[in-house]
BARO-858632 format. One line per field, with one value per residue: residue number from 1; x, y, z of N, C-alpha, C in turn; residue in one letter. Coordinates in pm, 1 decimal. Atoms other than C-alpha are relative to their C-alpha. Example, Ala and Ser with C-alpha at 12.3 -4.5 7.8 and 13.67 -1.06 7.14 Angstrom:
<pts>
k <- 1_2 $
neast <- 89.0_-82.0 $
nnorth <- -119.0_-119.0 $
nup <- 0.0_-6.0 $
caeast <- 1230.0_1367.0 $
canorth <- -450.0_-106.0 $
caup <- 780.0_714.0 $
ceast <- 90.0_-77.0 $
cnorth <- 120.0_109.0 $
cup <- 0.0_73.0 $
r <- A_S $
</pts>
This chain:
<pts>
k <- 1_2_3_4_5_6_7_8_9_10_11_12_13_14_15_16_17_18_19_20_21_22_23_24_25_26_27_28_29_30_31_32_33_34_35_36_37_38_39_40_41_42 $
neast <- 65.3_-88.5_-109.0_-43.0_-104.6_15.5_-121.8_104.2_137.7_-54.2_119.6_98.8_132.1_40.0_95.6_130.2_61.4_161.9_123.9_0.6_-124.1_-139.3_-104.1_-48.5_-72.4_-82.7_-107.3_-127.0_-15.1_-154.1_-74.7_-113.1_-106.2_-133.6_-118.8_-68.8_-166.4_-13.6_-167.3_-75.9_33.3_-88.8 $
nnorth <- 4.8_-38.9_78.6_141.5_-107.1_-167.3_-104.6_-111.3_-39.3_-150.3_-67.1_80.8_-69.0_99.8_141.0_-20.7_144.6_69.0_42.7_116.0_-21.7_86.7_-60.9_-143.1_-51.9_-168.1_-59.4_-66.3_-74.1_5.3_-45.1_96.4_-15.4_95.7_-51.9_60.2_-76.5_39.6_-2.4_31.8_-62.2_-111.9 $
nup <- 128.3_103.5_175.0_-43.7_8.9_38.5_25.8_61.5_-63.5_-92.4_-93.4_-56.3_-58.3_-111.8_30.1_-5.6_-81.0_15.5_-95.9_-86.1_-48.0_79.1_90.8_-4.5_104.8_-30.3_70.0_-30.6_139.2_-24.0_99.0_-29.5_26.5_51.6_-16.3_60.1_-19.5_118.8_-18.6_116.7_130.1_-7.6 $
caeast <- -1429.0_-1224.8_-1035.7_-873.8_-556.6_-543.8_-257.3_-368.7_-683.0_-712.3_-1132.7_-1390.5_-1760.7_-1967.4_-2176.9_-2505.2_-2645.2_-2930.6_-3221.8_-3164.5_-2770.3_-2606.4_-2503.8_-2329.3_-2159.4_-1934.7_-1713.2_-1387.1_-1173.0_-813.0_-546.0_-246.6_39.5_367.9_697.5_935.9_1334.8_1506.9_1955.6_2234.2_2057.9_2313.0 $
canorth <- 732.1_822.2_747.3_410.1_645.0_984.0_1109.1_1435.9_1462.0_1813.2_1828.2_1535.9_1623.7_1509.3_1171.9_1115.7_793.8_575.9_581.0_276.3_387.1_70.5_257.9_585.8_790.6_1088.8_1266.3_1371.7_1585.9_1507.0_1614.3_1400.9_1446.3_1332.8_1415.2_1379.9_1387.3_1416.9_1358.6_1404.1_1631.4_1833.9 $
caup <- 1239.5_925.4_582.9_658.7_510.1_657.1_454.3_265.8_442.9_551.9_626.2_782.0_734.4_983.9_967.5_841.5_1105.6_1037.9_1230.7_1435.2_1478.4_1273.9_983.0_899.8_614.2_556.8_340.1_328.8_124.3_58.2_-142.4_-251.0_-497.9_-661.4_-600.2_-814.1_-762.5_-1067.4_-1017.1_-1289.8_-1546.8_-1723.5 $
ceast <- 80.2_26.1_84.4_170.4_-21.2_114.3_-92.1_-90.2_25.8_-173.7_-92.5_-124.3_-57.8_-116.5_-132.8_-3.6_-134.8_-85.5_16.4_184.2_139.5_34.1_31.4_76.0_48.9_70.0_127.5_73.4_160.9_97.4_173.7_96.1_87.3_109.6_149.9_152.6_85.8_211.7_67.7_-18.8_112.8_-64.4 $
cnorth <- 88.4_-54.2_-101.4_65.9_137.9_71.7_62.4_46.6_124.0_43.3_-136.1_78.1_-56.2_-95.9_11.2_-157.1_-38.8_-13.4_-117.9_25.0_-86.0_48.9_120.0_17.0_107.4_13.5_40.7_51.2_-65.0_-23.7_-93.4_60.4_-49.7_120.6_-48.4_69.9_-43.2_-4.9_-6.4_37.2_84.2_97.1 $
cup <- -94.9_-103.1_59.5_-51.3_19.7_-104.9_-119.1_41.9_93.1_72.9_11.0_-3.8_85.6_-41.5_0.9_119.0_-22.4_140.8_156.6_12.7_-63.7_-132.2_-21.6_-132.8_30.4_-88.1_48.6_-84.3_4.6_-159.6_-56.4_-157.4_-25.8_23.9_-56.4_-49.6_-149.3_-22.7_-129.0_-151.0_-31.7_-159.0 $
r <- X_X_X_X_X_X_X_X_X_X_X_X_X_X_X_X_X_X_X_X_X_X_X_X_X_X_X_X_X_X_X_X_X_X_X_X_X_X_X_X_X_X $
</pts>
């Protein structure tokens, strides 16, 4: 059970579950970013 992409993901909370067990939720935290290369400045 997870982000269908972990990348970034640094914390999983844990799942709420329904009553009868067929559904569930959760959070997650995740951090992501750019990176950016920059060649041939003068």
């Amino acid at each position: 059970m997870g982000p269908a992409d972990g990348s970034g993901v640094f914390s999983i909370g844990p799942p709420a579950v329904s009553a009868d067990g067929r559904t569930y939720a959760y959070n997650y935290l995740q951090w992501l970013s750019n990176l950016f290369i920059v060649e041939g400045l003068r």
